[in-house]
N, CA and C atoms as an extended XYZ file, in Angstrom:
309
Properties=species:S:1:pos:R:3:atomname:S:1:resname:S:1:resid:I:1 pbc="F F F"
N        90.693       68.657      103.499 N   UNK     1
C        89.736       68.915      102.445 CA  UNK     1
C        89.788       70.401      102.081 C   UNK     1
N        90.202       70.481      100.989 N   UNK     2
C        89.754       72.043      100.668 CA  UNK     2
C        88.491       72.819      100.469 C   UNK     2
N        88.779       74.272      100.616 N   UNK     3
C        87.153       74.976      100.834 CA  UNK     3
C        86.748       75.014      100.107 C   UNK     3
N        85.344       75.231       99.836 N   UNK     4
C        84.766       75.439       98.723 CA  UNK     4
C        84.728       76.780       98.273 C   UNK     4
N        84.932       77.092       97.093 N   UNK     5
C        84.885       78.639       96.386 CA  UNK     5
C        84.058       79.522       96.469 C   UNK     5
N        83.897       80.585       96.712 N   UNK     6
C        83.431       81.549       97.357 CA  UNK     6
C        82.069       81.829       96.082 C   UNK     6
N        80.909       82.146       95.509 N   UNK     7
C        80.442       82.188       94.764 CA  UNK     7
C        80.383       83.700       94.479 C   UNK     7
N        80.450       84.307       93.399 N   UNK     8
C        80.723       85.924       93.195 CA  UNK     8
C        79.190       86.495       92.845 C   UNK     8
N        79.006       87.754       93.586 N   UNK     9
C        77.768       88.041       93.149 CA  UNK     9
C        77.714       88.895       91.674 C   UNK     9
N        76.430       89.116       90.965 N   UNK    10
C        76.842       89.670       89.667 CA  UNK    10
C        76.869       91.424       89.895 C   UNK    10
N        76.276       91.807       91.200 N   UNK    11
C        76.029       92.977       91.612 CA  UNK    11
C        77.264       93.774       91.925 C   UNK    11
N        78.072       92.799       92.848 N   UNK    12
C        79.353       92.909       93.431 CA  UNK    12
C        79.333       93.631       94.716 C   UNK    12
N        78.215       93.883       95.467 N   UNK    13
C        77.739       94.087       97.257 CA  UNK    13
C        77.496       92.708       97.581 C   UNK    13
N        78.231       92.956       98.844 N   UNK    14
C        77.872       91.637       99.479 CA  UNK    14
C        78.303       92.044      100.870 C   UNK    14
N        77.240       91.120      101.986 N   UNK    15
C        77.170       92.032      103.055 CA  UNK    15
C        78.115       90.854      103.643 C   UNK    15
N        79.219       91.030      104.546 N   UNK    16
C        80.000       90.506      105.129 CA  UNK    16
C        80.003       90.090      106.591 C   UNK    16
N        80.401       89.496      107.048 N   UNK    17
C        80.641       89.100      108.259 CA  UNK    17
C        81.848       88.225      109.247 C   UNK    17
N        82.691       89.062      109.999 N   UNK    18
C        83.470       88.476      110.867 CA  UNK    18
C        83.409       88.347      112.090 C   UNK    18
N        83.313       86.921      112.617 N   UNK    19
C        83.768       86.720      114.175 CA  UNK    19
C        84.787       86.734      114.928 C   UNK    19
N        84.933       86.973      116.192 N   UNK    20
C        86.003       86.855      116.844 CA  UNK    20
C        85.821       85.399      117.260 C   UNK    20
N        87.608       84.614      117.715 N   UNK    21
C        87.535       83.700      118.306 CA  UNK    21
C        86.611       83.369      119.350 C   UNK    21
N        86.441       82.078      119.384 N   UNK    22
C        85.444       81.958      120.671 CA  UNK    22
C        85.890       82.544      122.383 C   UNK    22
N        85.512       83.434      122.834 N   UNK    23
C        85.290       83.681      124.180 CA  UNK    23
C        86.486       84.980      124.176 C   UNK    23
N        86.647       85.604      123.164 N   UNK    24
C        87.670       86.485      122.728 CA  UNK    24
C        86.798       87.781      122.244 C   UNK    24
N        87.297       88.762      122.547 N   UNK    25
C        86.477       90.051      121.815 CA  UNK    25
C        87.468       90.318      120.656 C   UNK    25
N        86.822       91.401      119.749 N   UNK    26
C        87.521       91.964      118.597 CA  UNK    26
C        87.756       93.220      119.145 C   UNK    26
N        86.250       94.069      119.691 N   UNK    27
C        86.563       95.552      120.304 CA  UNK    27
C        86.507       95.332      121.917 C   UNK    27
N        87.289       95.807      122.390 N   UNK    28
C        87.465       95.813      123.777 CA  UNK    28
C        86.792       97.506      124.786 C   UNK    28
N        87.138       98.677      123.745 N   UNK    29
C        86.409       99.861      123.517 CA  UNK    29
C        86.238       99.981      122.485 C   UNK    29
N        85.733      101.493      122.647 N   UNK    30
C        85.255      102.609      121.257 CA  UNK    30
C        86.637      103.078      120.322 C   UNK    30
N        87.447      103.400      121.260 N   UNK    31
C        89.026      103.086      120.436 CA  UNK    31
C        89.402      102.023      119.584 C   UNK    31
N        89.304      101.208      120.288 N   UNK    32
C        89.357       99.883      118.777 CA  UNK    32
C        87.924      100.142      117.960 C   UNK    32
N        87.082      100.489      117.882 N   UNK    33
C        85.814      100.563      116.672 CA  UNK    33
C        87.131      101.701      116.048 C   UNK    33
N        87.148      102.766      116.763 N   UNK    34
C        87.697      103.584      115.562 CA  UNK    34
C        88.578      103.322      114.800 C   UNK    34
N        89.658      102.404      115.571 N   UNK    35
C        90.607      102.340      114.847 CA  UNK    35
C        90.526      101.293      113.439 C   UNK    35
N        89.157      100.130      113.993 N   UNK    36
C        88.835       99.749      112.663 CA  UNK    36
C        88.266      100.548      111.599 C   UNK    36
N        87.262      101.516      111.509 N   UNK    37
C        87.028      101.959      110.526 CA  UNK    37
C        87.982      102.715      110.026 C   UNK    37
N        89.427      103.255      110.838 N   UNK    38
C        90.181      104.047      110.020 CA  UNK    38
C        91.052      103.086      109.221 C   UNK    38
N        91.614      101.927      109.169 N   UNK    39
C        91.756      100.957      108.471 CA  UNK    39
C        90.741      100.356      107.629 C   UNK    39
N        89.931      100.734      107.546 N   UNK    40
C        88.952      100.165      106.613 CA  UNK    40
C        88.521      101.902      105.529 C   UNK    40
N        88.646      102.884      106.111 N   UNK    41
C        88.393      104.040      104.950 CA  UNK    41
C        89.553      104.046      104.419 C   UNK    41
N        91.162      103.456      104.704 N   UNK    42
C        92.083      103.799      104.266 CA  UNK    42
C        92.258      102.480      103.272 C   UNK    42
N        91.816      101.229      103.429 N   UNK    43
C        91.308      100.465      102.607 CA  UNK    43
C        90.298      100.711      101.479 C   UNK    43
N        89.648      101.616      101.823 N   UNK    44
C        88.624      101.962      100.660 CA  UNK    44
C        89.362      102.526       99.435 C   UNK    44
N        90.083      103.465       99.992 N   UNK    45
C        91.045      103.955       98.914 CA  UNK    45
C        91.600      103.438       98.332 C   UNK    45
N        92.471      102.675       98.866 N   UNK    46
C        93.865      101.801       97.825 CA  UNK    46
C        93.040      100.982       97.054 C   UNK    46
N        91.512      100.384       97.742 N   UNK    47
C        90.868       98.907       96.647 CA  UNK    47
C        89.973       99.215       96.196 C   UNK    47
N        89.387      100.674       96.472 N   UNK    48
C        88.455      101.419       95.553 CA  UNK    48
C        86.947      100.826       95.828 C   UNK    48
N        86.452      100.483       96.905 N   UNK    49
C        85.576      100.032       96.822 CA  UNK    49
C        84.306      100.767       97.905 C   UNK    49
N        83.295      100.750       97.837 N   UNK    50
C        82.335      101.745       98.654 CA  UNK    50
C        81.784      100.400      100.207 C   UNK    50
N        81.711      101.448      101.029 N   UNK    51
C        80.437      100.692      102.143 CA  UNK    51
C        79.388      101.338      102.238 C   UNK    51
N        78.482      100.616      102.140 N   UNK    52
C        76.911      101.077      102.577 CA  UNK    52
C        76.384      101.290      103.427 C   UNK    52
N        76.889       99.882      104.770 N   UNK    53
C        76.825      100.037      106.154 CA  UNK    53
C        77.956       99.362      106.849 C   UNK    53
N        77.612       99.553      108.024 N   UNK    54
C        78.600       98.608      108.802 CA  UNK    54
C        78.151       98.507      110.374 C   UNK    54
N        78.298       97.420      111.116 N   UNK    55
C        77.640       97.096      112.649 CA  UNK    55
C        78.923       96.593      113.207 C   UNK    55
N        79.646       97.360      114.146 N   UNK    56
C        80.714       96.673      114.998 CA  UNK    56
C        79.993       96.863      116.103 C   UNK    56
N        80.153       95.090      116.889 N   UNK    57
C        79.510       94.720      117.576 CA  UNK    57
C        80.907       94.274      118.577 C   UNK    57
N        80.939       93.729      119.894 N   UNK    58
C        81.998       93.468      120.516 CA  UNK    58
C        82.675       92.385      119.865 C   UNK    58
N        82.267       91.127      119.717 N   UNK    59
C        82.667       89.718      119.176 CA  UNK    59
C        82.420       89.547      117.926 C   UNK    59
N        81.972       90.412      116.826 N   UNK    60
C        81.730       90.708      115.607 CA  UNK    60
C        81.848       91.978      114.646 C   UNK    60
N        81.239       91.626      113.574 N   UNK    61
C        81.088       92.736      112.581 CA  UNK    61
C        80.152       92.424      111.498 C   UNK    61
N        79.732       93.748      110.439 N   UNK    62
C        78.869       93.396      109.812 CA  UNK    62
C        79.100       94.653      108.943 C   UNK    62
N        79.540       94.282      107.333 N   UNK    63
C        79.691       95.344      106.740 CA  UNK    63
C        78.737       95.286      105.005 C   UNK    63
N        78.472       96.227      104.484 N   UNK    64
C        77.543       96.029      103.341 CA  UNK    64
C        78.501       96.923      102.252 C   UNK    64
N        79.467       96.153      102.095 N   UNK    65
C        80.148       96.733      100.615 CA  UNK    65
C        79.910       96.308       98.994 C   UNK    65
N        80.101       97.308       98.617 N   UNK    66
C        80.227       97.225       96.544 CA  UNK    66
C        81.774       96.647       96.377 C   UNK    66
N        82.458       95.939       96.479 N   UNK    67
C        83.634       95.594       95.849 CA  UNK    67
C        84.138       96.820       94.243 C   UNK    67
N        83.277       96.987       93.684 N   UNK    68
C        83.284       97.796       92.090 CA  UNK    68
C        84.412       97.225       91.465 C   UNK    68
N        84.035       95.671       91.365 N   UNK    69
C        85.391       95.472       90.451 CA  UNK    69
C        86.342       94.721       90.758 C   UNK    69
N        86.422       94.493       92.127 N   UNK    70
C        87.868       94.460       92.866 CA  UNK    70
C        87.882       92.903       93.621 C   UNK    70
N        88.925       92.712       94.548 N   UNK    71
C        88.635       91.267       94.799 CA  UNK    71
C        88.525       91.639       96.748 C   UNK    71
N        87.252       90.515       96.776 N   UNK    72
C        86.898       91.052       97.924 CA  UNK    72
C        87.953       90.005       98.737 C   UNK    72
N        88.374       89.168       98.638 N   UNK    73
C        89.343       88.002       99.217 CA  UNK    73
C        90.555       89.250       99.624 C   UNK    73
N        90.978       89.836       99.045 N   UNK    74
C        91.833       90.658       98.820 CA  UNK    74
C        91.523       91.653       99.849 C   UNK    74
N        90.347       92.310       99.804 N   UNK    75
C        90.327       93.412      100.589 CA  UNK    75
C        90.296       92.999      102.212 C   UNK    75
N        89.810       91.752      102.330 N   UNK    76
C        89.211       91.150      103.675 CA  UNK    76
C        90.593       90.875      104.587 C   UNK    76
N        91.426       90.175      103.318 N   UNK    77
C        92.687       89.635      104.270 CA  UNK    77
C        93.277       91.312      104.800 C   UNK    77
N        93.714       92.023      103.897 N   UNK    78
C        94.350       93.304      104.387 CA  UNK    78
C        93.818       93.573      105.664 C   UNK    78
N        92.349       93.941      105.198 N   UNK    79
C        91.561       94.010      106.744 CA  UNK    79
C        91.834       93.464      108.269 C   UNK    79
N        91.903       92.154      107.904 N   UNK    80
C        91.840       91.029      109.275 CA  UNK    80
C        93.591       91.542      109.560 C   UNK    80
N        94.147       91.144      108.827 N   UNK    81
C        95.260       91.608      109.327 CA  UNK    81
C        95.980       92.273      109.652 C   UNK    81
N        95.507       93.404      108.937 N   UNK    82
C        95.828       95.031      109.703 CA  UNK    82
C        94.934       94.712      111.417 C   UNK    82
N        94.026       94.930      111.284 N   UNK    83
C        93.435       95.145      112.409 CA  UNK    83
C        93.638       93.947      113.755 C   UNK    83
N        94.085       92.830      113.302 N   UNK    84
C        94.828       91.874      114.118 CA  UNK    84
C        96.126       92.218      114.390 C   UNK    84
N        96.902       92.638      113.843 N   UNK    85
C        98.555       93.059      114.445 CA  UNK    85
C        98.112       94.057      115.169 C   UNK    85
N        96.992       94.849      114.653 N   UNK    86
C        96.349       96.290      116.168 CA  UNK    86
C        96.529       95.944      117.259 C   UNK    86
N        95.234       94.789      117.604 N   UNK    87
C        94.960       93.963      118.557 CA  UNK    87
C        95.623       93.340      119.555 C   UNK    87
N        97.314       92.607      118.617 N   UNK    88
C        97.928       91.930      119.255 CA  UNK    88
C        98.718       93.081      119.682 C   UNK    88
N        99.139       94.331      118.949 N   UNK    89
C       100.279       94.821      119.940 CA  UNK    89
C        99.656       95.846      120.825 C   UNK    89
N        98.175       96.459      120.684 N   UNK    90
C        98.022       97.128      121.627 CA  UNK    90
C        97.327       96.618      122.946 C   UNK    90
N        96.515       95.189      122.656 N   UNK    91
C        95.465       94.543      123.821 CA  UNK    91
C        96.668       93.199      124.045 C   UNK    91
N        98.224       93.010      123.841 N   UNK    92
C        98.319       92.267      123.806 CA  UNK    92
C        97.817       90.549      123.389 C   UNK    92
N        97.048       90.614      122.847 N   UNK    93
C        96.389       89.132      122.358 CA  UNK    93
C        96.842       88.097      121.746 C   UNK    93
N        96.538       87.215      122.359 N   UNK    94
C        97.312       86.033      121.790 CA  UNK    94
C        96.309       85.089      121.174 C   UNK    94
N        96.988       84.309      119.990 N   UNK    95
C        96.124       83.534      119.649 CA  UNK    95
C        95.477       83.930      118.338 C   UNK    95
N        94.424       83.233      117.628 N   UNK    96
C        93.967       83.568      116.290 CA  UNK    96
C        93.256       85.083      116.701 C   UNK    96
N        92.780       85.780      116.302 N   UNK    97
C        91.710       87.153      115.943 CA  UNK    97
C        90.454       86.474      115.722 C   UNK    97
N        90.486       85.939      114.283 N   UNK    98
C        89.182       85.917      113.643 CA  UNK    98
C        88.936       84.350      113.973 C   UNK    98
N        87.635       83.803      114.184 N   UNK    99
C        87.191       82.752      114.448 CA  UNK    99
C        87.416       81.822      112.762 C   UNK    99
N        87.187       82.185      111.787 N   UNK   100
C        87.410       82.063      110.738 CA  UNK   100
C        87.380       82.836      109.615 C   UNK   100
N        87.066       82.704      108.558 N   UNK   101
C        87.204       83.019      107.146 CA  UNK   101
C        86.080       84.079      107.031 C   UNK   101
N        85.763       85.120      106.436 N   UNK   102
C        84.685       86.453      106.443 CA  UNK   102
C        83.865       85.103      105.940 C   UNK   102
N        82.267       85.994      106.355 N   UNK   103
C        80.898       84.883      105.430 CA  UNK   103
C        80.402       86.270      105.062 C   UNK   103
């Protein structure tokens, strides 16, 4: 069955959220937080888009961006996947990253 379509806000903030697989962390230290937000300010640039906030949590995240324009599908995958090839080659990890799809 295919997913259902993401609904666009007219504002274009929308506060995000990713899990890690079940029983899997995303940050293991404070080194991996950093290294996500430096993939994510270097993302800001290329997709032009602002954050408001953000909560990295061990098995999660929580970010409050403006898209301005841009496609947030777009910015999310770069994201997950930059920061998943991190994961796998520096914590060794195997297996999915993200439990699923950003909400």
């Amino acid at each position: 069955m295919a997913r259902r379509a993401r609904e666009l806000c007219d504002t274009g903030i929308y506060h995000i959220m990713t899990r890690s697989f079940p029983n899997k962390l995303l940050f293991y230290d404070d080194k991996d937080k950093e290294v996500m937000l430096k993939i994510l300010r270097k993302l800001q640039i290329e997709e032009n888009f602002k954050i408001y906030a953000y909560c990295l949590m061990d098995n999660h995240t929580h970010f409050l961006i403006d898209i301005n324009g841009g496609e947030l599908g777009k910015v999310m995958k770069k994201l997950n996947l930059r920061y998943g090839g991190y994961l796998r080659k520096s914590k060794k990890h195997e297996g999915p990253v993200f439990r699923d799809r950003y909400k």
